[in-house]
N, C-alpha and C positions, 0 to 999 in steps of 0.2 A: 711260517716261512714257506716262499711259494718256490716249488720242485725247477730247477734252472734248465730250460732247453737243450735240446740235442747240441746244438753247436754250442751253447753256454758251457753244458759238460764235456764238451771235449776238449775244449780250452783251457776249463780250466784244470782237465785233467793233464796237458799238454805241460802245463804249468807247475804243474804238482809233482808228474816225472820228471821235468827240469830241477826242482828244487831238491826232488828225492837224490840226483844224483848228483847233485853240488856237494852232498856232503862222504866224504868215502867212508867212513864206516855203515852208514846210510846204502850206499849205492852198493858196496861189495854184498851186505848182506839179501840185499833186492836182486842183485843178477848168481846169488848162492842159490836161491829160495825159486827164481824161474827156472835157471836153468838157462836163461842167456846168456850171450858172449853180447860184446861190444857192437859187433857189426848188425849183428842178427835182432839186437834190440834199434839201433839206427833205422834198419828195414824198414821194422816193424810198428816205428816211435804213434805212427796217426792211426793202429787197430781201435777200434773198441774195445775189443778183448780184454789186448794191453792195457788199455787207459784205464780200461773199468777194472784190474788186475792190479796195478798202481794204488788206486785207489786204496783197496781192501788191502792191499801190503799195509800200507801205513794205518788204517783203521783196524788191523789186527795189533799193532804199537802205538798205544795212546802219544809215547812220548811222543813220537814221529808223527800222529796226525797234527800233535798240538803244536809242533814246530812249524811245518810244514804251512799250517793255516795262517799262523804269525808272518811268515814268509811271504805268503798273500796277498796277506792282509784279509783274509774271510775269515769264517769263523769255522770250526771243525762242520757242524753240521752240514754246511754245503761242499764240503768235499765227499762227503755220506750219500747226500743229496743228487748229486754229480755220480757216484758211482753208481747209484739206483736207478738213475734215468741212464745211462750208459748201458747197464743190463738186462734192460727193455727188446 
């Protein structure tokens, strides 16, 4: 599988905070774990940082990346993929 572009992984990193925070037990434990508030992650929603921070949230919980790629419709690996080219 070929590594998805700079803007491919921010997309779909964009995508993946979206879904990470459609779910609340999902989302409370992701702004427990940063350390954000609501506003302060809106700011911040298109960092790299964040996105690529995103990412590794949910690829530290399998269940959450497996959900999350279902959500997608990818496969876990390119949200992997996506956070590696983000931390370039």
């Amino acid at each position: 599988m070929s590594s998805p572009t700079t803007n491919d992984a921010e997309a779909l990193a964009l995508a993946a905070l979206a879904a990470t925070l459609t779910d609340e037990r999902r989302a409370q434990r992701f702004l427990d774990l940063t350390g954000l508030d609501a506003d302060e992650l809106r700011a911040r929603a298109g960092e790299r940082r964040l996105l690529a921070a995103t990412l590794a949230f949910l690829e530290a919980h399998e269940p959450d990346l497996i959900e999350v790629s279902k959500l997608l419709n990818v496969k876990p690996e390119l949200l992997v993929a996506a956070r590696s080219e983000l931390e370039r």
